[in-house]
C-alpha positions in Angstrom: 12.1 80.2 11.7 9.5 78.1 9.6 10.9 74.4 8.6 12.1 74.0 5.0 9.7 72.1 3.3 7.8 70.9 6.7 11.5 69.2 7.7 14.1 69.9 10.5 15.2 73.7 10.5 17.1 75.5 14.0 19.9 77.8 15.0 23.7 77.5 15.3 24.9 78.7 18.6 28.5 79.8 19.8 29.6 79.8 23.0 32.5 81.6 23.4 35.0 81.0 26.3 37.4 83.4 27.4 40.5 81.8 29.9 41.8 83.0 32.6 44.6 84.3 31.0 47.3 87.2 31.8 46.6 90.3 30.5 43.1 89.4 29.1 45.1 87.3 26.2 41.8 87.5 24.0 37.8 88.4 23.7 35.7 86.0 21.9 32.6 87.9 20.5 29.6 86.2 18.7 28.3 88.5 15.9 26.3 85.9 13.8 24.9 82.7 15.7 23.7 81.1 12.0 21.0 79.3 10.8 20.5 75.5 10.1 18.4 74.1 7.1 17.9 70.3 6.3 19.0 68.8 2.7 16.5 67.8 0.1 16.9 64.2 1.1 16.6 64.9 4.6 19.6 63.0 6.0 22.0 66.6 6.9 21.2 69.5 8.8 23.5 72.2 8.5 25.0 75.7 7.9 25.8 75.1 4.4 22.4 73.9 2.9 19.9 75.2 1.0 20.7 78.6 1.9 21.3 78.6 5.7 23.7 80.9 7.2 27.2 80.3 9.1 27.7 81.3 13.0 30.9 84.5 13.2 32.5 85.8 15.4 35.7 88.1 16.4 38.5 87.4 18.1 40.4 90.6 19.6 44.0 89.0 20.6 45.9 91.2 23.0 50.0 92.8 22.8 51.0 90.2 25.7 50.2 86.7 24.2 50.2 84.4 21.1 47.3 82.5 22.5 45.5 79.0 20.9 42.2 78.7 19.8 40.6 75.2 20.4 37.4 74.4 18.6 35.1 71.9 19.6 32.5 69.8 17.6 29.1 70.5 18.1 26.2 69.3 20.7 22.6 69.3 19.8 21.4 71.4 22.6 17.6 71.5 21.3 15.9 68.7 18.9 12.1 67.6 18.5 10.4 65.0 20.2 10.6 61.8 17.8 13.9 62.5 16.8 16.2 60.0 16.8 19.7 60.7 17.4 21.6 56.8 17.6 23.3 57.4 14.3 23.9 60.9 14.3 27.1 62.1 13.3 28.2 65.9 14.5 30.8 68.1 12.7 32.3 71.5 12.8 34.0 73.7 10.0 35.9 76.9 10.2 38.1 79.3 8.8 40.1 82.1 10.6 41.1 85.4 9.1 42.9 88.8 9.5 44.7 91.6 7.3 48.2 91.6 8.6 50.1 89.5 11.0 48.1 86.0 11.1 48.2 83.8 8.3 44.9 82.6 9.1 43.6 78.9 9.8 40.9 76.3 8.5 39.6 73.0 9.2 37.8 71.0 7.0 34.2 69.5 9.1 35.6 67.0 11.7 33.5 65.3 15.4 37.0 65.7 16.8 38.4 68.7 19.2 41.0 71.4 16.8 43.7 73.8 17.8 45.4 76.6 15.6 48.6 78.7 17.4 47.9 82.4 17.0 51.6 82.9 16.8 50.8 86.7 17.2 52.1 89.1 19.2 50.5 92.4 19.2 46.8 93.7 19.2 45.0 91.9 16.3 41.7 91.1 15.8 40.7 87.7 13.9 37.5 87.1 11.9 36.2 83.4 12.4 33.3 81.5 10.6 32.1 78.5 11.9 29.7 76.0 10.3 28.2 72.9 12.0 26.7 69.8 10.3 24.5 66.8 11.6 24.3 63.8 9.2 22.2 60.9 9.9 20.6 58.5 7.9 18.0 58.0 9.8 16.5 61.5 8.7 15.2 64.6 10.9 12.3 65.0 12.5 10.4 67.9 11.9 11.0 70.9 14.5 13.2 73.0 15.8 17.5 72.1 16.2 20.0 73.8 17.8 23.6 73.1 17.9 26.6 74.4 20.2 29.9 74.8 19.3 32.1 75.8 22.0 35.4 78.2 20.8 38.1 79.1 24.0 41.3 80.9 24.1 44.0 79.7 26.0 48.1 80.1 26.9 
């Protein structure tokens, strides 16, 4: 991916856990890892700027379990030489979704660790978007980011 306007540009990655749990409680899949584009001013790098993409993924919940999904903040994972990441701040946004049973979830961007309770019993599959966001005032150097956000099911 070429840098917006000669700035920071990178990827959005997922990595999806799935606990030992009973009866293979839930499969995370990955279908869109996402895109990261820097703002005008040069001070955020995220999933929801200038035309970058969000990470999705699935979540197939089995009949057995009402399993939780916890949802980490990001780590930067790859950033340019030059950058300078002492006043970085790293956040995560997400929304959960499915036609029936769930009533879905969503968390506005936090740096902090989040939960939702399935509550479900029975075979459902979920639809989750996730978008990560760097802020720091400091600015980007240019090259290539890319940010983790870890997603696990567990009992």
């Amino acid at each position: 991916m070429r840098p917006l306007n000669g700035l920071g540009a990178g990827a959005l990655a997922l990595l999806a856990v799935l606990a030992p749990l009973p009866a293979l409680a839930c499969t995370l899949n990955v279908t869109s890892s996402g895109t990261l584009r820097n703002s005008l001013d040069n001070t955020v790098l995220g999933s929801q700027v200038n035309g970058s993409t969000p990470a999705t993924m699935t979540i197939l919940l089995s009949l057995l379990e009402g399993p939780t999904i916890t949802v980490s903040p990001p780590t930067v994972v790859q950033s340019p030489g030059g950058y300078n990441a002492g006043l970085e701040t790293r956040e995560v946004s997400y929304s959960a979704a499915s036609l029936g049973l769930f009533p879905g979830a969503s968390q506005a961007y936090t740096n902090s660790s989040t939960s939702f309770s399935t509550g479900v019993l029975g075979l459902v599959t979920l639809t989750m978007t996730l978008h990560n966001r760097l802020t720091n005032p400091s600015g980007f150097a240019p090259g290539t980011y890319t940010t983790r956000t870890l997603v696990t099911c567990h009992p």
